[in-house]
C-alpha positions in Angstrom: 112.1 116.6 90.7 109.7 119.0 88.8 106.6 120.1 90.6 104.5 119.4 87.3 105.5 115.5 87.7 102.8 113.2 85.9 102.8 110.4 88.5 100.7 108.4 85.8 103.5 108.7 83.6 105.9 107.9 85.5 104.1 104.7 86.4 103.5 103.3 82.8 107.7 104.1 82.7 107.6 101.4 85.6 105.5 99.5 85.0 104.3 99.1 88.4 101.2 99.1 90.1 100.6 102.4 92.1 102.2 105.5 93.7 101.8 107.8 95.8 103.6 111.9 96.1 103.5 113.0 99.4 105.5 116.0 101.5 107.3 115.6 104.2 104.8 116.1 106.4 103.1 113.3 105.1 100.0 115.4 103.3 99.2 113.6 100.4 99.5 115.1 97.1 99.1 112.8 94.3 98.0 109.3 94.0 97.3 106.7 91.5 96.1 103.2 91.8 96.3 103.2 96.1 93.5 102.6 98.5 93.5 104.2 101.6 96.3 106.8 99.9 95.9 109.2 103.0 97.2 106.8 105.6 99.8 105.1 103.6 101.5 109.0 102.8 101.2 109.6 106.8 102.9 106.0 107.7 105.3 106.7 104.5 106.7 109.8 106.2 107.0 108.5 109.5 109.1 105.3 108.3 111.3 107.7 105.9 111.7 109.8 109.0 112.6 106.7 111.5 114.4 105.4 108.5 116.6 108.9 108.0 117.4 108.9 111.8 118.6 105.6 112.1 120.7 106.0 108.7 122.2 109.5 110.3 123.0 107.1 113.3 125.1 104.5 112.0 126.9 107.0 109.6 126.4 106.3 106.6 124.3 109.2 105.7 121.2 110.8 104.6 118.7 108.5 103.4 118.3 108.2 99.7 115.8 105.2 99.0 114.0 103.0 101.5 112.6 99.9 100.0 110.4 97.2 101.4 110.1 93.9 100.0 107.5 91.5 100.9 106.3 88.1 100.3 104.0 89.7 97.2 105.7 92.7 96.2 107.5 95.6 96.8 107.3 99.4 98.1 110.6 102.0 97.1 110.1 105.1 98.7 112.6 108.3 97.8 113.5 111.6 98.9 113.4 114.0 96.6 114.8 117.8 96.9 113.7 117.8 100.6 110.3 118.8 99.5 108.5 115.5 98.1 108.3 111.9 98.7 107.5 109.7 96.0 106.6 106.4 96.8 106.0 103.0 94.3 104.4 99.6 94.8 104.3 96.4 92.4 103.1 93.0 93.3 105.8 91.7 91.0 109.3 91.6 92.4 110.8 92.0 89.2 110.1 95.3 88.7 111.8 96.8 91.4 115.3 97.5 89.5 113.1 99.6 86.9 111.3 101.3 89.6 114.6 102.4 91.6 116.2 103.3 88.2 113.3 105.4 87.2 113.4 106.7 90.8 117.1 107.7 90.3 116.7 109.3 87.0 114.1 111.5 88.8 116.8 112.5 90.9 118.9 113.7 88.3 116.5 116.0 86.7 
């Protein structure tokens, strides 16, 4: 992931409706369309952290993507170049195979 990333770009790509960037550490860095975008990056880096452990546990890895899916939406988190988190939110469950597409193609670049 480039460090120039326009995270309001990337969510007219998705179509969803807001995101966060946040570092490992859970410091917030960008946000778009999130209330209370402080706490959600410190929770966000705590549950890819948990997340991560328990993944490295049952062997099957680093974790990639962590997504959450709720009665009224859903939230993809993903690792990226063990600097950023980048995570997504949309009250519509149909976006979520755009989002984690889009979220893959970040990886790639």
């Amino acid at each position: 992931m480039k460090k120039n990333f326009d995270l309001t770009d990337f969510l007219k790509l998705t179509n969803a409706d807001g995101a966060i960037i946040l570092n490992q550490e859970g410091k917030l860095l960008d946000s778009v369309n999130m209330d209370k975008a402080k706490n959600f990056a410190a929770m966000s880096s705590v549950m890819i952290k948990m997340a991560n452990e328990f993944s490295e546990e049952i062997r099957i890895g680093g974790l990639k993507q962590f997504i959450f899916k709720a009665h009224k939406g859903v939230f993809v988190l993903n690792n990226f170049d063990k600097e950023f988190i980048v995570g997504v939110y949309s009250e519509d469950i149909t976006k979520t195979g755009m989002i984690m597409l889009s979220m893959d193609n970040l990886l790639k670049k």
